[in-house]
C-alpha positions as CSV (number, residue, x, y, z in Angstrom):
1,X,99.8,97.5,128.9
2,X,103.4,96.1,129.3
3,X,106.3,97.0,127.2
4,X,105.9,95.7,123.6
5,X,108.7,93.4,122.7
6,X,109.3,94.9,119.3
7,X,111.6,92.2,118.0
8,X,111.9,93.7,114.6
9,X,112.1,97.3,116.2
10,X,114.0,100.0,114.7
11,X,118.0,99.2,115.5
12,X,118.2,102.7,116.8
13,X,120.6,104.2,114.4
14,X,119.4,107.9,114.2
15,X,120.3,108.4,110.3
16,X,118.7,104.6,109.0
17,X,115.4,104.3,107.8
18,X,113.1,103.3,110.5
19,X,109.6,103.2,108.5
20,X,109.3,99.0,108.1
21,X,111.1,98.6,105.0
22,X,114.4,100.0,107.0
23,X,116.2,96.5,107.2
24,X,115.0,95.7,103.0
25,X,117.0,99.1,102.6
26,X,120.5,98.7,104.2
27,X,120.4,95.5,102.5
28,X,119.2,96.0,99.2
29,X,121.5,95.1,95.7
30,X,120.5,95.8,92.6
31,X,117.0,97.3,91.9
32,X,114.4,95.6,94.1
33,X,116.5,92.6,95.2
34,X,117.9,92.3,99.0
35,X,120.9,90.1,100.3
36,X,119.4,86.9,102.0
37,X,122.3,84.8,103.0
38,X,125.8,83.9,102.0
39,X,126.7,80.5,100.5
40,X,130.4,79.6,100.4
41,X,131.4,82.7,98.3
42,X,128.2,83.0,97.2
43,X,125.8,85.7,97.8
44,X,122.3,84.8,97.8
45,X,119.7,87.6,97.2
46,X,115.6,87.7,96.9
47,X,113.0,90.3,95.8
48,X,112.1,92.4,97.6
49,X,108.6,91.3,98.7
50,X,104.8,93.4,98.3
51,X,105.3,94.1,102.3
52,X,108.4,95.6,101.1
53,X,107.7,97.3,98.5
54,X,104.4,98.9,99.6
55,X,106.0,100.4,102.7
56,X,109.3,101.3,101.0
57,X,107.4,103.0,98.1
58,X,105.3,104.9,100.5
59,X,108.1,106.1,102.8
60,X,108.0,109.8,102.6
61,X,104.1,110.0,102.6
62,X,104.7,107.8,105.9
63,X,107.5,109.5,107.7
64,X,106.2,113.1,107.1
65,X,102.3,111.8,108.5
66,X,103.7,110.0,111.6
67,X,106.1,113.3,112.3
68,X,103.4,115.2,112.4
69,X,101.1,113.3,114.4
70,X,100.1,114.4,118.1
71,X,99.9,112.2,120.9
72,X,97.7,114.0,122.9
73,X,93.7,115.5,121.8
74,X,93.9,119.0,119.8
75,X,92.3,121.5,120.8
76,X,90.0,121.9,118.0
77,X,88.6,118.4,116.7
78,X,86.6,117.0,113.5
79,X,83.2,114.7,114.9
80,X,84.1,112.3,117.4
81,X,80.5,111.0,118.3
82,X,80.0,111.1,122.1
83,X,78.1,107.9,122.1
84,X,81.3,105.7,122.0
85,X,82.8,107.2,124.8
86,X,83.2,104.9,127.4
87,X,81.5,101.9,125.0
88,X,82.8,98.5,124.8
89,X,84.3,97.9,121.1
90,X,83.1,93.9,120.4
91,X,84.4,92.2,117.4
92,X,82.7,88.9,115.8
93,X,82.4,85.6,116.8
94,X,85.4,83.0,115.7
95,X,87.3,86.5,116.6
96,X,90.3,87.2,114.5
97,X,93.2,89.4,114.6
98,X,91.1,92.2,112.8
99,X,88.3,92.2,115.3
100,X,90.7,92.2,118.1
101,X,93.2,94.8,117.0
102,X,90.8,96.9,115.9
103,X,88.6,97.2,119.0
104,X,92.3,98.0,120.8
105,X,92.3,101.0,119.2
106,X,89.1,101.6,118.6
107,X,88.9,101.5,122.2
108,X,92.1,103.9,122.2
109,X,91.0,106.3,119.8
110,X,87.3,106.8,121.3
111,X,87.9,106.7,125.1
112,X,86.1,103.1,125.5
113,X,87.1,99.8,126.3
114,X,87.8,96.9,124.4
115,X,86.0,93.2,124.6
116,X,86.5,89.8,123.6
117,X,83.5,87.7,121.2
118,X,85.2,84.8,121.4
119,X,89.1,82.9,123.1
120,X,91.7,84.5,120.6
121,X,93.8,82.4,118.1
122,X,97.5,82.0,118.2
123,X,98.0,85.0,115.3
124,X,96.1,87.3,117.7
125,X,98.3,85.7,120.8
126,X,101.2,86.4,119.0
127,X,100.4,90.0,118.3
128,X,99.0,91.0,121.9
129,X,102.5,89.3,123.1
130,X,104.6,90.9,120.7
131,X,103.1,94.5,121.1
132,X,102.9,94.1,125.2
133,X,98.3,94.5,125.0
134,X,96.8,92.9,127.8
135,X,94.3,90.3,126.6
136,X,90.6,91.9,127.1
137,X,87.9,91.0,129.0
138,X,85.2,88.3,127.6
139,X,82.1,90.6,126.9
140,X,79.7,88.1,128.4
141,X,81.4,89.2,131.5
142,X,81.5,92.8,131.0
143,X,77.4,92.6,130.3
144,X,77.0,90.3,133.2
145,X,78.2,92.6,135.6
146,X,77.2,96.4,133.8
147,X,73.9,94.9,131.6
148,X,73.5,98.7,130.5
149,X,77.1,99.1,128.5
150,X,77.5,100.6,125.9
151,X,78.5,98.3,122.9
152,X,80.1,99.3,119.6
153,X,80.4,96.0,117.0
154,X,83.9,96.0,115.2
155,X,84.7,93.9,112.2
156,X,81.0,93.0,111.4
157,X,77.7,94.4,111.9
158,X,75.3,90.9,111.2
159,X,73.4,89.5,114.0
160,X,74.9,85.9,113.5
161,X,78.3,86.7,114.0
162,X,77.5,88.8,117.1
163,X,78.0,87.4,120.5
164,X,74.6,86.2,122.4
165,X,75.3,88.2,125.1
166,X,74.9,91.6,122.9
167,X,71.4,93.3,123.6
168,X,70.9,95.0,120.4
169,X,69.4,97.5,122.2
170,X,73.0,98.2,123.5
171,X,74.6,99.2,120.9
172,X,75.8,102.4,119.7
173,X,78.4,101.7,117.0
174,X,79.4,99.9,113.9
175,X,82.5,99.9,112.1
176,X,83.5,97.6,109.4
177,X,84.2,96.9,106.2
178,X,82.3,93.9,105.1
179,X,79.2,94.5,102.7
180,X,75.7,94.7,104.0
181,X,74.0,91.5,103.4
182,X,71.4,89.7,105.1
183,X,71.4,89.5,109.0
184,X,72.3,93.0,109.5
185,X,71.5,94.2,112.9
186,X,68.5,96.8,112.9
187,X,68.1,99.1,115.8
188,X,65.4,101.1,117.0
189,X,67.3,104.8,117.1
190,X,70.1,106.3,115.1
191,X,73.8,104.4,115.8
192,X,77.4,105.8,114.4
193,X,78.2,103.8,111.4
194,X,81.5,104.0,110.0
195,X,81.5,101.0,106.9
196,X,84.4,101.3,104.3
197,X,85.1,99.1,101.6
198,X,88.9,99.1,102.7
199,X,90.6,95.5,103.1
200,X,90.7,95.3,106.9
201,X,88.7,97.3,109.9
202,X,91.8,98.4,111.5
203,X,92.5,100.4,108.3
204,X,89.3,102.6,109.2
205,X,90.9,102.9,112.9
206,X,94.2,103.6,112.0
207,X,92.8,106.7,109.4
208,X,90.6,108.0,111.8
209,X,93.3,108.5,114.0
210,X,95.4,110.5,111.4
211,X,92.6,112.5,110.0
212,X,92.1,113.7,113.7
213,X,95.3,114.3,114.1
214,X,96.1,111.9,116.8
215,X,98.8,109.7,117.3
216,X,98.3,105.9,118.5
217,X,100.7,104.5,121.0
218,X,103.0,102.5,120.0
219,X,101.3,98.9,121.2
220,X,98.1,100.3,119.9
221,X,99.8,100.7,116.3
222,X,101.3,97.4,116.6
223,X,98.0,95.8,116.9
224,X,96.6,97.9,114.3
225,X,99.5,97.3,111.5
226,X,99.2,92.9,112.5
227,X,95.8,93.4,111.9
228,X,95.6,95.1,108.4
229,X,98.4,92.6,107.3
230,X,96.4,89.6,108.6
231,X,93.1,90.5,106.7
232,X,94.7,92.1,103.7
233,X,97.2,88.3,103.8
234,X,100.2,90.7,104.1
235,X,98.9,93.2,101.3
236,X,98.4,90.7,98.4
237,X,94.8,89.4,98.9
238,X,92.1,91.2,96.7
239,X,90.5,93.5,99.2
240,X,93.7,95.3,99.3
241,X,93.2,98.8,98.8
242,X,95.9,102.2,98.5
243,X,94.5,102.7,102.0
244,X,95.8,99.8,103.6
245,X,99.2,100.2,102.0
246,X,99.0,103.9,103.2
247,X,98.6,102.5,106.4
248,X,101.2,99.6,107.2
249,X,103.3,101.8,106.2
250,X,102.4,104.8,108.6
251,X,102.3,102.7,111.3
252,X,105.2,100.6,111.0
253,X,106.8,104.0,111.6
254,X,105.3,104.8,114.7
255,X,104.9,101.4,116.1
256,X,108.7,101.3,115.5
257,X,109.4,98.4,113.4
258,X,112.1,98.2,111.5
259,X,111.8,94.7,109.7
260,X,108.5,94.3,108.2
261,X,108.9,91.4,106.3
262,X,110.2,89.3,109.7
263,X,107.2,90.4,111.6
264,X,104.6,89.0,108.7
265,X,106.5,85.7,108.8
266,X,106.2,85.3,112.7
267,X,102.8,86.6,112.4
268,X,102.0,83.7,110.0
269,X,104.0,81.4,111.8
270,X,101.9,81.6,114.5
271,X,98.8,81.6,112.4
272,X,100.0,78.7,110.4
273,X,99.3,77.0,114.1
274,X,96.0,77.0,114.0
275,X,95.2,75.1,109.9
276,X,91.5,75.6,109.9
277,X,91.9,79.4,109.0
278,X,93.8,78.7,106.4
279,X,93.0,78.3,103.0
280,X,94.7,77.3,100.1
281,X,95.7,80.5,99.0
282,X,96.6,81.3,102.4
283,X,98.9,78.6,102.7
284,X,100.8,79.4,99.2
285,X,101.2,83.1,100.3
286,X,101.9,82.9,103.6
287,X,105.4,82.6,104.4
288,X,106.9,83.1,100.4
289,X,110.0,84.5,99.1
290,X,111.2,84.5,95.6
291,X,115.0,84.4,94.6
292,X,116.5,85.5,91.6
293,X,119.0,84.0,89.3
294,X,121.2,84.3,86.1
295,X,123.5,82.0,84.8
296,X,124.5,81.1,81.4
297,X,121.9,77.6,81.8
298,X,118.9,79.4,83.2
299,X,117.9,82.6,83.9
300,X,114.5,83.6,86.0
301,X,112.7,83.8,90.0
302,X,112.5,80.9,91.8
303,X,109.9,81.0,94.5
304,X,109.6,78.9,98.2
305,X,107.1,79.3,100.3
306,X,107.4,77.3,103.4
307,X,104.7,76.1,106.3
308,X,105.2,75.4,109.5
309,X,103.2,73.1,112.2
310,X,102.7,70.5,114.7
311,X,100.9,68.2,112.2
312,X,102.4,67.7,108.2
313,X,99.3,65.2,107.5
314,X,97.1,68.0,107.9
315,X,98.7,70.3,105.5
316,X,99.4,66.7,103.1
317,X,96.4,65.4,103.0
318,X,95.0,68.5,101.1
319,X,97.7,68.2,98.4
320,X,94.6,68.2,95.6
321,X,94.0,71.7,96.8
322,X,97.1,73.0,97.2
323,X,99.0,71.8,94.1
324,X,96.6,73.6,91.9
325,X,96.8,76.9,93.9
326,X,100.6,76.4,93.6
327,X,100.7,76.5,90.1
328,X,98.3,79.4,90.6
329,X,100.4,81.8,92.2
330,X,103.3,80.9,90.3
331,X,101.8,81.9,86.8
332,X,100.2,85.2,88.9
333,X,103.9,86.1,90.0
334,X,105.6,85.6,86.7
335,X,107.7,82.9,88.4
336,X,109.8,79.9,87.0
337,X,109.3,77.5,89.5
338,X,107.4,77.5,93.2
339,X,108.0,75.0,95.6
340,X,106.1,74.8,99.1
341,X,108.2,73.1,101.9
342,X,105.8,71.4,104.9
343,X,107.6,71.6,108.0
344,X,107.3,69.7,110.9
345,X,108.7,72.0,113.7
346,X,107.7,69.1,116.5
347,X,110.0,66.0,114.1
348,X,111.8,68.4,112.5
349,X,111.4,66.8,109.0
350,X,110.5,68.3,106.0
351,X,108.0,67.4,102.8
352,X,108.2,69.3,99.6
353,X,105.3,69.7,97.4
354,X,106.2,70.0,93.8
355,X,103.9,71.2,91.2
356,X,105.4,70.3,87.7
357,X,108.4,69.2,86.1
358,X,110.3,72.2,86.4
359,X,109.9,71.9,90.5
360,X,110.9,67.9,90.4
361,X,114.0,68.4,87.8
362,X,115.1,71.5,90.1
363,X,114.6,69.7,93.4
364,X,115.9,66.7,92.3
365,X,119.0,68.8,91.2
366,X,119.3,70.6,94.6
367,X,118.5,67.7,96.9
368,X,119.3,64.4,95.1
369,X,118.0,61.8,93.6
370,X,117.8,59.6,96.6
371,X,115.1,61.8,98.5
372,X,111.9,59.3,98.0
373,X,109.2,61.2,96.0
374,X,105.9,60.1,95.7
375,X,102.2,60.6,94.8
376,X,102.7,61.1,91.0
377,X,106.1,63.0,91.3
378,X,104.5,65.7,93.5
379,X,105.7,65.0,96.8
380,X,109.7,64.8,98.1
381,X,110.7,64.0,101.5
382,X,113.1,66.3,102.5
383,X,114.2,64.1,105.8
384,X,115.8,66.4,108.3
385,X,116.2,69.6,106.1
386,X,113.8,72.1,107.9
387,X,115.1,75.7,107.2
388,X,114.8,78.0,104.3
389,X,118.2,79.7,104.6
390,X,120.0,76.9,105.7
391,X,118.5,73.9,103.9
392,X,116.9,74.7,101.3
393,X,117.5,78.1,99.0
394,X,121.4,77.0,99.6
395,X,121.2,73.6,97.6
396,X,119.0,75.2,95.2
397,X,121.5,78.0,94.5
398,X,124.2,75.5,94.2
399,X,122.2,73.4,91.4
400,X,121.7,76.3,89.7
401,X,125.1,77.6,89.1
402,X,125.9,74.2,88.8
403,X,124.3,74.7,85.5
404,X,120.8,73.2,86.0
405,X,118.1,74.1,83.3
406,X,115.0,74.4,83.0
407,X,113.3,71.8,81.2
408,X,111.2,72.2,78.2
409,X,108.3,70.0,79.2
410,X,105.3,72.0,80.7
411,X,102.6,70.5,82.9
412,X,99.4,72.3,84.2
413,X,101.2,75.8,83.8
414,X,100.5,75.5,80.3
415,X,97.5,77.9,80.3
416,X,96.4,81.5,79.9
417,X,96.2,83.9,82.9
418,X,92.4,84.5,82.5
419,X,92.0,80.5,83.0
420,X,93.1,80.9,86.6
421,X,90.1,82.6,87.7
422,X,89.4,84.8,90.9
423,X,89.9,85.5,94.3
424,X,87.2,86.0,96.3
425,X,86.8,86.6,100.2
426,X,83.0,85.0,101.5
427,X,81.7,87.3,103.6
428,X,79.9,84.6,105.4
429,X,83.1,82.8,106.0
430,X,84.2,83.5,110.2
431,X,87.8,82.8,109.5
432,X,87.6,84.9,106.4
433,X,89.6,82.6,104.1
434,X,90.4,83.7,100.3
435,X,89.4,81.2,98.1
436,X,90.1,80.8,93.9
437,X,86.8,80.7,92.0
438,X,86.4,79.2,88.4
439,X,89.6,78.1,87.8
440,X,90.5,75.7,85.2
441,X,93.3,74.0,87.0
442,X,91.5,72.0,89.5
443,X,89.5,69.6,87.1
444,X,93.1,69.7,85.2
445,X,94.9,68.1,87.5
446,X,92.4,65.6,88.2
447,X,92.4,64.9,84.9
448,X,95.4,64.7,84.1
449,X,95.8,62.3,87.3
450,X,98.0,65.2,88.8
451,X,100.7,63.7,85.7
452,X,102.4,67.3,86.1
C-alpha cells in the first residue's frame, strides 16, 4: 500500500477535535449550524448535516474505542476461525465500494488476501486512490493460477452474483448483510458465516476488529469508513443502523479524517460519474446541504443539492423521476424549499430543477427573471453558474434578505407524510439502488401535468 492521501486529514493541531466532525466543530454557530462562506458582510451558515451529526454526537464513544485499540494481535483472542487464513475475500459481481472495502479488511483482519469480482467503479477508484490501497487482483486470475484457494464471499452469499470462476467447493466464508433469499450458495461441509442485518458489510469488518481488540491501519479504515457511507448513502438510507453510525465515527478517528462531510461529497462526486448506480433517491441525497434563514419576510431551511457529470441529458431526461423524489425529501426534512442544480463539469453550465412554486419564486428571485425556464416551470438554465458556494447559495442569500417570501401557493407538497411512502433497497438490485415505493406523488405529478 502507498501513502493514503488523506485530503480531509486531521490539520494536526494536537488540542482540535480530530474524530470526522473536527472541521463541523471549529466552525460551528449557533446550535447545529456551521459557517459556510462569507458574502459581502454577510455570513452564510448551513446545518450541520446527518454525517455530522452522527459522528459529532458519537465522539467520546469514538475517541475512547480508537485510544484503546491495538495495532498489533493480543495475546489472548475471542474465535478467529482458522479457515480464512490465508483465503481470498471475493465480493459480488457489478462490485461496489462495499464489496471491495470490505474484502480490504477482511483480508486485513483475517490474514488473507483480497480479490476483485468484477473492474471497480469510479467511487471505489476514488477511495483506493484517496486511502493509498493497491487495486486487487481479478479472482479469475488468482484461481487460474492456485485452483485450490481458499475463497471467502463478501457482500453477498447467492450463487448469481458470484463470479463464474468461484468453485463452490472453495469456499470457506460468508459475510454479509443482505437477507437469505433464493440462490443462496449451499455447500457440502460446515463454512464460517457471519450475516448481520447492519446497513453495509464493512460495518461487520470494522466491529470485528474492535471486538478483538485490533486496530486497522489507517488505509484499511479509510476503505472501510467509504464503504459504510456508500451503502448506508452517507448514513440516511433505511438500512442505517446505530452500528454503522458507531462505526464512521470510530474510524474516521483512526483513519485520520478530519472533514467528514468533504470526503462524502468527493466520494459522491466521483460516484455521480458513473449514473447507472444511481437512483432517484440517490441523486436528491447525494451531494445536499440545507441553509438556514430568518428575516422579517421569511423564516425557514432552504435545501440544494447539487450533481455533477460529463453528461446533464442523462441526469435531465429523468426529470419525471426526480421532481417527485425532490419534493419527497423535502417534506421528509422539514424543508422550505429544495432545489437540485445539474452540473456540467465538461461545459461548465448549470440546469436547475425546481419542484414547486416556492423553488421558481425563490430562484427567480436569486437568479433573475431572464434565466429561460422551461418544461412546465420546472427547469432553469443556470448558464455558466456551476458552484454551490460561489454561484448559487450566494444569490439565494441575497434574495432572501432582500426580503423575498415565500409564496402562499402549494403544489405537489400539499400532502401528508404517510402519502410519501417507503424506502426500500432490492436485494436483487447489483448496484443496490434505494428506491421510493407507494408513493402518491408520482401519478400526482403526472396528473397534474407536473403544473407544480
Amino acid at each position: 500500500m502507498s501513502p493514503p492521501r488523506k485530503s480531509f486529514a486531521f490539520a494536526g493541531i494536537s488540542n482540535e477535535p480530530h474524530f470526522g466532525g473536527g472541521r463541523a466543530i471549529r466552525d460551528s454557530r449557533e446550535g447545529t449550524t456551521v459557517r459556510y462562506s462569507q458574502v459581502d458582510d454577510i455570513e452564510i451558515t448551513r446545518r450541520r448535516t446527518t454525517i455530522e451529526q452522527a459522528v459529532i454526537e458519537r465522539e467520546a464513544a469514538a475517541h475512547s474505542i480508537a485510544r484503546n485499540l491495538k495495532p498489533t494481535t493480543p495475546t489472548v483472542e475471542l474465535f478467529l476461525p482458522e479457515a480464512l487464513s490465508g483465503a481470498y475475500f471475493v465480493g459480488h459481481l457489478v462490485t461496489d465500494l462495499d464489496s471491495v472495502g470490505g474484502a480490504i479488511g477482511a483480508a486485513e483482519l483475517y490474514g488473507g488476501k483480497a480479490a476483485l469480482a468484477s473492474e471497480v467503479n469510479s467511487e471505489t477508484a476514488f477511495a483506493l486512490e484517496e486511502f493509498g490501497v493497491t487495486l486487487p487482483p481479478k479472482i479469475e486470475d488468482v484461481v487460474e493460477e492456485n485452483p485450490n484457494a481458499k475463497i471467502c464471499l463478501v457482500d453477498h452469499q447467492q450463487t448469481t452474483q458470484m463470479n463464474h470462476a468461484i468453485n463452490p467447493d472453495q469456499v470457506v466464508g460468508c459475510i454479509d448483510h443482505h437477507a437469505l433469499q433464493n440462490k443462496t450458495i449451499v455447500t457440502d461441509r460446515p463454512i464460517y458465516i457471519d450475516i448481520r442485518p447492519w446497513g453495509s458489510m464493512s460495518t461487520i469488518i470494522a466491529h470485528t476488529f474492535l471486538t478483538h481488540n485490533r486496530r486497522p491501519s489507517i488505509s484499511v479504515a479509510g476503505m472501510l469508513l467509504c464503504a459504510i457511507l456508500s451503502d448506508t448513502l452517507n448514513l440516511q438510507g433505511p438500512t442505517t443502523t446505530e452500528w454503522d453510525k458507531l462505526m464512521v465515527a470510530v474510524l474516521s478517528e483512526i483513519a485520520e479524517v478530519d472533514d467528514i462531510e468533504a470526503l462524502a461529497a468527493a466520494q459522491f462526486k466521483a460516484k455521480s460519474r458513473e449514473l447507472a448506480g444511481l437512483s432517484a433517491n440517490g441523486l436528491v441525497n447525494g451531494d445536499q446541504k440545507s441553509f438556514s434563514f430568518s428575516t422579517d419576510s421569511f423564516a425557514g431551511d432552504v435545501g440544494f443539492g447539487v450533481v455533477e457529470t460529463t453528461d446533464d441529458a442523462v441526469i435531465i431526461d429523468r426529470l419525471d423521476e426526480l421532481l417527485p423524489e425532490i419534493v419527497a425529501v423535502k417534506m421528509e426534512k422539514g424543508l422550505s424549499a429544495l432545489f437540485l442544480a445539474v452540473v456540467n463539469i465538461v461545459e461548465l453550465k448549470g440546469t436547475l430543477l425546481m419542484c414547486g412554486p416556492t423553488e421558481l419564486s425563490l430562484a427567480k428571485a436569486a437568479f433573475g427573471e431572464d434565466c429561460a425556464i422551461t418544461n412546465g416551470d420546472t427547469i432553469m438554465n443556470l448558464g455558466n453558474r456551476v458552484s454551490r458556494k460561489k454561484d448559487y447559495i450566494p444569490e439565494i442569500t441575497r434574495a432572501i434578505k432582500a426580503g423575498w417570501s415565500k409564496p402562499l401557493e402549494r403544489g405537489a407538497s400539499a400532502i401528508d407524510l404517510e402519502e410519501l411512502g417507503t424506502l426500500e433497497k432490492d436485494p436483487l438490485d447489483p448496484f443496490g439502488r434505494v428506491t421510493r415505493k407507494g408513493s402518491v406523488l408520482e401519478t400526482r405529478f403526472k396528473a397534474m401535468h407536473v403544473s407544480v
